[in-house]
C-alpha positions as CSV (number, residue, x, y, z in Angstrom):
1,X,-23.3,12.4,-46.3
2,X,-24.6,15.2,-44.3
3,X,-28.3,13.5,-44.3
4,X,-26.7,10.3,-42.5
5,X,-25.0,12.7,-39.8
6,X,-27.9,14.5,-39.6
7,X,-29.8,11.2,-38.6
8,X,-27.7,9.5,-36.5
9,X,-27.5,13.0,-34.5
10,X,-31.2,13.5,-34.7
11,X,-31.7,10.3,-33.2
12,X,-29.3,10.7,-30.4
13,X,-30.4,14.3,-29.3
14,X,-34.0,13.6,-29.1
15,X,-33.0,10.7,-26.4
16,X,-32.1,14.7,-24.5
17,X,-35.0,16.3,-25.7
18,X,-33.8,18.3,-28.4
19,X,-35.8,18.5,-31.3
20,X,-33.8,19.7,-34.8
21,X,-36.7,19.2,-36.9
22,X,-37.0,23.1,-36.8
23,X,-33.5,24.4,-36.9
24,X,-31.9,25.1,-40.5
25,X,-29.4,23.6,-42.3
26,X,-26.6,25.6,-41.2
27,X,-27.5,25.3,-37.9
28,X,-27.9,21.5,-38.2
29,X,-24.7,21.3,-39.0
30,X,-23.4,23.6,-36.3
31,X,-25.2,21.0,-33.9
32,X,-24.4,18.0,-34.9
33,X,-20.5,19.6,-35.1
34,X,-20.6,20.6,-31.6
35,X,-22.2,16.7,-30.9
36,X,-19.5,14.7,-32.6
37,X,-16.7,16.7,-31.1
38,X,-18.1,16.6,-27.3
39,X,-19.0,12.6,-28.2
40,X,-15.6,12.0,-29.6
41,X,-13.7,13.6,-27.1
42,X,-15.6,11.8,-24.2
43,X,-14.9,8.6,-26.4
44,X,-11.4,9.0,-26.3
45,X,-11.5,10.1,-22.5
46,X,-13.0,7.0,-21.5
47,X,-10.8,4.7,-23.9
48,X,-7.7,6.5,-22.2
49,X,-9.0,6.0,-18.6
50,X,-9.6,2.1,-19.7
51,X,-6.5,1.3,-21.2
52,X,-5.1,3.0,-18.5
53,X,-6.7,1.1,-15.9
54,X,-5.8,-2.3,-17.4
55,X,-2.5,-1.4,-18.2
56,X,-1.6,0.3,-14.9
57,X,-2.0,-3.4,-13.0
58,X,0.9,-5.2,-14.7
59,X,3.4,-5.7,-12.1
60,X,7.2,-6.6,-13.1
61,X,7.7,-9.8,-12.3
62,X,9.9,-11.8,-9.3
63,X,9.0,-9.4,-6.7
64,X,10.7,-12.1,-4.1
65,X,14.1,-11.0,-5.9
66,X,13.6,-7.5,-6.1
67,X,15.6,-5.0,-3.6
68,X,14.8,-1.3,-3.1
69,X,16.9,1.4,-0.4
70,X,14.0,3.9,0.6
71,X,15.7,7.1,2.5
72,X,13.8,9.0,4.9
73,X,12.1,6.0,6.8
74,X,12.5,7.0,10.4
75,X,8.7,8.2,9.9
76,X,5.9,9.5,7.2
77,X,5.7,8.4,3.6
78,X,9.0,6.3,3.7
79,X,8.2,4.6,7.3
80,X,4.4,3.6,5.0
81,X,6.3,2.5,2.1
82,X,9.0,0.3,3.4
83,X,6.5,-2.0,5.3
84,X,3.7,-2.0,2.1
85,X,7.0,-3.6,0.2
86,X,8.0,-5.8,2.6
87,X,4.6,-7.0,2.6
88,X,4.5,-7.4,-1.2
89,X,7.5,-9.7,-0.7
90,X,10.2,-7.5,-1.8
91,X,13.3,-6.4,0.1
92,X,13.7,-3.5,1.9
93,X,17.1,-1.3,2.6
94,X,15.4,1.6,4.7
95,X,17.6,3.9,5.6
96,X,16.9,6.0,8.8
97,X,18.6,9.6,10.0
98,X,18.3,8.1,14.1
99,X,19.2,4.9,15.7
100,X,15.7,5.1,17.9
101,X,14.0,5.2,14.1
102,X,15.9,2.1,12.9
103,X,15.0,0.3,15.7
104,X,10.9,1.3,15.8
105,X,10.8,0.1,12.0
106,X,12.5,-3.6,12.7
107,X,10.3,-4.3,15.2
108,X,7.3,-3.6,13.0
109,X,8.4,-5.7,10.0
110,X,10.2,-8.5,8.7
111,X,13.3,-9.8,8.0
112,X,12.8,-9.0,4.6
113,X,13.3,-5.4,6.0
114,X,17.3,-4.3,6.7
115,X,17.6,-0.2,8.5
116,X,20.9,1.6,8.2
117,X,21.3,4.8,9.9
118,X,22.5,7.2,6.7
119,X,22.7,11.0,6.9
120,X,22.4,11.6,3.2
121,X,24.2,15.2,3.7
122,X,27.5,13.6,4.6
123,X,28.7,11.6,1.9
124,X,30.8,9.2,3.7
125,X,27.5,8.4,5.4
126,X,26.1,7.8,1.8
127,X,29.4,5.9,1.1
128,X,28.9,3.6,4.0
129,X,25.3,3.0,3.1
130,X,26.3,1.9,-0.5
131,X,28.8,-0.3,1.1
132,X,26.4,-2.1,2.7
133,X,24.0,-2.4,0.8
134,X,26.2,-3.5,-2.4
135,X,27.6,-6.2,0.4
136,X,24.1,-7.7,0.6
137,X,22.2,-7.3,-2.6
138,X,23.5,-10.5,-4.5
139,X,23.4,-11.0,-8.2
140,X,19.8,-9.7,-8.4
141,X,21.3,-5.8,-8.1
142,X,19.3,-3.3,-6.6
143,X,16.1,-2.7,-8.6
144,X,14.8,0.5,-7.0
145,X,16.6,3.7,-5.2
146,X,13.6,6.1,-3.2
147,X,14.5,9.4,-2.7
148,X,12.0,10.5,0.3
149,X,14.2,11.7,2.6
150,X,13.5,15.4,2.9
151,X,12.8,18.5,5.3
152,X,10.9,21.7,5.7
153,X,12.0,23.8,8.7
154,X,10.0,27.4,7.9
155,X,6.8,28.9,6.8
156,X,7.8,32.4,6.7
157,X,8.6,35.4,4.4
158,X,12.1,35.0,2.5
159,X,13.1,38.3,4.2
160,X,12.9,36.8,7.8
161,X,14.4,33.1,6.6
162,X,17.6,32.8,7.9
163,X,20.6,31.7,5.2
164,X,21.5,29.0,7.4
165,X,17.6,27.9,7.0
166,X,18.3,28.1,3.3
167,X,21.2,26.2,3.3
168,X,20.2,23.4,5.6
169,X,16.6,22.8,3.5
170,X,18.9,23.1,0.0
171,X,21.3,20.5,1.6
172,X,18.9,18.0,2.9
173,X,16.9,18.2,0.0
174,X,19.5,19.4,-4.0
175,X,22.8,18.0,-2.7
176,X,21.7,15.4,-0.4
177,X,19.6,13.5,-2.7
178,X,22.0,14.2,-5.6
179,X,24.7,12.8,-3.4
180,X,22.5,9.6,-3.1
181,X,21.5,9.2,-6.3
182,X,24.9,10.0,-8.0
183,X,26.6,7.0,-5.5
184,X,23.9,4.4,-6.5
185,X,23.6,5.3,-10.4
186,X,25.8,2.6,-11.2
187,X,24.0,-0.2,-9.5
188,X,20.5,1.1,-10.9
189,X,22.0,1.1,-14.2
190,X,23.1,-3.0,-14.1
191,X,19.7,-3.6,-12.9
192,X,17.8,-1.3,-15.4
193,X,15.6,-0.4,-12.9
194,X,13.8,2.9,-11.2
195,X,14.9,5.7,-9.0
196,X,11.4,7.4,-7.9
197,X,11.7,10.8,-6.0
198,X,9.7,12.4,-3.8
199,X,9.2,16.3,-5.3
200,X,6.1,18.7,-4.0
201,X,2.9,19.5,-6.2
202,X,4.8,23.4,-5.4
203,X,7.9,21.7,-7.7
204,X,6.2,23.9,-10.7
205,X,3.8,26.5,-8.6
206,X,5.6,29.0,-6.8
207,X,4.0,29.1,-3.1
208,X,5.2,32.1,-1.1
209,X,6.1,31.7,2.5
210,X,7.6,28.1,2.1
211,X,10.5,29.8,-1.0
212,X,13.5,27.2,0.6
213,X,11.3,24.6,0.2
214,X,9.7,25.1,-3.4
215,X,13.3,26.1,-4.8
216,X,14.5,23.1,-3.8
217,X,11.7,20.8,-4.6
218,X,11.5,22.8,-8.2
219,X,15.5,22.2,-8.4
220,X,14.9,18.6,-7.5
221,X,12.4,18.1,-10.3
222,X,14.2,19.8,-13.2
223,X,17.4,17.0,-11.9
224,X,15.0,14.0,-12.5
225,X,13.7,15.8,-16.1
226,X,17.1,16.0,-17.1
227,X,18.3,12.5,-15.3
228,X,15.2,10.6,-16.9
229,X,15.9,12.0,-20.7
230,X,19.8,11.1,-19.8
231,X,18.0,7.4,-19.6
232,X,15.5,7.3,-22.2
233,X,16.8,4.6,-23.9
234,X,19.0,2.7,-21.3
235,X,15.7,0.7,-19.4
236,X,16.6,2.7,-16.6
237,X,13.0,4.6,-15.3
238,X,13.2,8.1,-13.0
239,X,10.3,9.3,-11.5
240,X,9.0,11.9,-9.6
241,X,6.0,11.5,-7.3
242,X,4.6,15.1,-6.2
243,X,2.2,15.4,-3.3
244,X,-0.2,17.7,-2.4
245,X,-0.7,17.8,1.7
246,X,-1.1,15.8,3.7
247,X,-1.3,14.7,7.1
248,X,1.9,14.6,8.8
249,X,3.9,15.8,11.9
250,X,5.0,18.4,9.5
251,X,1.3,19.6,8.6
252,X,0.0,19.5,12.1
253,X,-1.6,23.4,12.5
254,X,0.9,23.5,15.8
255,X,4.2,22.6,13.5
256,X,3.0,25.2,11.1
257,X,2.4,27.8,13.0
258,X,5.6,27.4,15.5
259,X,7.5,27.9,11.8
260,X,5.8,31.3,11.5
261,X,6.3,32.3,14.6
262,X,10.0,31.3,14.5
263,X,10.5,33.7,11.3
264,X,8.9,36.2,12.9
265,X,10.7,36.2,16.1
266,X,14.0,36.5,14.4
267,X,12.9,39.3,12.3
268,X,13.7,43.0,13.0
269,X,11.4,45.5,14.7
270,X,10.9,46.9,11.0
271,X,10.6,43.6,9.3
272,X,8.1,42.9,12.2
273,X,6.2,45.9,11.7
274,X,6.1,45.4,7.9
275,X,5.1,41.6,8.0
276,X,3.5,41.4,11.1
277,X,-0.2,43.4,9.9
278,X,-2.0,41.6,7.1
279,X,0.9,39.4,5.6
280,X,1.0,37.5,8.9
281,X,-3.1,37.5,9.4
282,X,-3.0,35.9,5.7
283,X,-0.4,33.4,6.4
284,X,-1.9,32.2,9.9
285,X,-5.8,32.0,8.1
286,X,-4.1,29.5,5.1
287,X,-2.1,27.8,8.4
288,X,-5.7,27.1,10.1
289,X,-7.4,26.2,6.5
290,X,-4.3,23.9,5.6
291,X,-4.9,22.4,8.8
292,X,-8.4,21.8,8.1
293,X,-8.0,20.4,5.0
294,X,-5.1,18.2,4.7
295,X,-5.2,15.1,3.1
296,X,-6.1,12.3,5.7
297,X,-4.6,9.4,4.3
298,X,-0.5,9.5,3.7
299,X,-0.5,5.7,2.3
300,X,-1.6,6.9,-0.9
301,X,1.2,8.9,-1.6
302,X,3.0,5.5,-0.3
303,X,1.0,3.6,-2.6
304,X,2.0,5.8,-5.6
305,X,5.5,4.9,-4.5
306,X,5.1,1.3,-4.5
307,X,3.3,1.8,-8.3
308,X,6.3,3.5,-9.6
309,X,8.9,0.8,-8.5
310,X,6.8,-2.0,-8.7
311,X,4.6,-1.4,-12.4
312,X,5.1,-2.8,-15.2
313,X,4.2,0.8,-17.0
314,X,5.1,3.2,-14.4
315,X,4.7,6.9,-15.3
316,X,6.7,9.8,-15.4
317,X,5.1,11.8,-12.6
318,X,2.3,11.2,-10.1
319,X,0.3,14.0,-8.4
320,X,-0.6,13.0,-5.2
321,X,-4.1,14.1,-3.7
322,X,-7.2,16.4,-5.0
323,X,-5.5,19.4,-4.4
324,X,-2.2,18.5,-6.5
325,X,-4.6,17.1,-9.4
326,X,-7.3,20.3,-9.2
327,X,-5.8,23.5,-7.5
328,X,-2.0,23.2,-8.2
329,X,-3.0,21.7,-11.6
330,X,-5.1,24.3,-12.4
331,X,-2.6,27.0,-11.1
332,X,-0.4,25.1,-13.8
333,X,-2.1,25.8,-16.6
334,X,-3.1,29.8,-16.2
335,X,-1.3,33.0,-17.1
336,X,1.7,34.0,-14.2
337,X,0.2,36.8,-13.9
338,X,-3.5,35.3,-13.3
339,X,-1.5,33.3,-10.7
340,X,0.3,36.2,-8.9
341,X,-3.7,37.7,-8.0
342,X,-4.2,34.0,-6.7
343,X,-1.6,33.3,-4.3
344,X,-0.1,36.8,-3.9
345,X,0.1,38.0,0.1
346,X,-1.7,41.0,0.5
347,X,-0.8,44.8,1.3
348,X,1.8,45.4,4.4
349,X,1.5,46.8,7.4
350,X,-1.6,47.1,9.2
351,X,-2.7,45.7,13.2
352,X,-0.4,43.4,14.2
353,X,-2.0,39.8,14.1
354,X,-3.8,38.7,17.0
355,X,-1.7,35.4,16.9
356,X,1.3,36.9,17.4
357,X,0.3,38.9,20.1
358,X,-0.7,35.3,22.1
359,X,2.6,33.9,21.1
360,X,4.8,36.9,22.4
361,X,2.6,37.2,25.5
């Protein structure tokens, strides 16, 4: 048996220049090991990536009777959405925090696209919204419920966020999406269909400066774990779509930076002092770098939307973006502690950031 391995992975080394004519049995052995596990893995790999491919491109069928409420549509990834659905032929319940917002998004689609001005922190603004959109749906049901509606008002150290900063972000983005998603459960649960939620690729890596936001983006994730095994065996999909960064108003260097100074200009003369050296150098440098190297193109988080209502075989969770696949997901899979040397700020105190200076004066 061994001669017949040895062989085959005689024959298929030399094609790389290695000769084994030389090399004992043991070592043989040892080769042609290390070969068949490296072959076999990179067999499976590639079978995965196939099947995955093929399978991936079934779309659920009757699109043209399919309806879907998107929140958060005023602008960014929920503005890109509804109008790649509408295009698809399904219809669209976007709902929009302004009237202005409404009204820019009608103008740029169809009438396959309805607004409704919903304010997903006030629940008789949720109430109103399922009200209307029950009204209109038909016998068809409502096949998909987006949860993108979502904020991010600071980039500063927990110390100098304000509780009222906390409590708006944990509003907007725990209670106000639960609020949705509790009122339209029974509607996605006729129509055994999928309630997809925007998260963050910092829903399972703890990013210091932005703590509001990845508590409640790692709150929001652990609600769809729990929701989806609540549904494992009801036809009713939830999914959780988790983007790395991107180009948005929110990501602009100017937006970023204007939340840093805000935390710091709130902060007392001793927080200043303690944050303001080489924390607040550190923080502005990953401001400019972020800046730099932001993801260009928001419609593919859009587009991984669209593949979660709209596939036959969604998944459970997409990472959005090189950095959510590579840094984040490497940052998943080390030691906490290998992590904390990573992203940990550095030292306090120290010469006051030039940044700051510019801003004050």
């Amino acid at each position: 048996m061994f001669e017949n391995i040895f062989r085959i992975s005689d024959k298929i080394l030399s094609i790389f220049l290695f000769d084994t004519t030389s090399l004992g049995c043991a070592d043989r052995v040892v080769l042609s090991a290390a070969f068949l596990t490296v072959f076999t893995l990179i067999l499976i790999t590639s079978s995965y990536l196939v099947v995955d491919l093929i399978v991936s491109r079934k779309v659920v069928g009757q699109l043209n009777k399919k309806s879907v409420f998107v929140t958060g549509c005023d602008s960014g990834f929920g503005n890109l959405l509804a109008k790649s659905l509408v295009k698809r032929g399904v219809k669209v319940f976007a709902g929009c925090l302004t009237d202005g917002g409404a009204a820019q998004l009608e103008s740029e689609t169809s009438s396959l696209l309805q607004t409704l001005v919903v304010d997903i922190t006030q629940r008789e603004s949720v109430k109103k919204a399922l009200d209307f959109i029950s009204r209109r749906i038909g016998s068809e049901g409502l096949w998909g419920l987006v949860n993108n509606a979502g904020v991010m008002s600071t980039f500063s150290p927990t110390e100098c966020t304000s509780y009222e900063d906390f409590e708006r972000v944990l509003h907007v983005n725990i209670t106000g999406t639960l609020s949705v998603t509790h009122a339209f459960l029974p509607l996605l649960r006729k129509s055994r269909g999928r309630i997809v939620t925007v998260c963050s690729a910092t829903s399972t890596v703890a990013y210091p400066g932005i703590t509001n936001y990845a508590t409640s983006k790692a709150a929001l994730k652990m609600f769809c774990s729990c929701l989806r095994r609540e549904f494992f065996n009801s036809g009713l999909k939830v999914i959780t779509i988790e983007p790395g960064g991107f180009r948005t108003n929110l990501t602009e260097q100017e937006s970023l930076a204007n939340m840093v100074h805000k935390g710091f200009k709130t902060a007392t003369k001793e927080q200043q002092d303690f944050y303001g050296g080489n924390i607040a150098e550190y923080i502005m440098g990953g401001v400019r770098l972020a800046s730099q190297y932001v993801n260009n193109r928001p419609q593919s988080v859009a587009d991984a939307m669209a593949h979660a209502l709209l596939a036959k075989y969604p998944k459970i969770c997409y990472p959005v973006g090189y950095d959510a696949y590579l840094f984040f997901g490497f940052m998943r899979m080390i030691p906490e502690w290998v992590g904390d040397y990573i992203l940990g700020w550095p030292a306090p105190y120290g010469r006051q950031c030039e940044d700051f200076k510019q801003h004050n004066d």
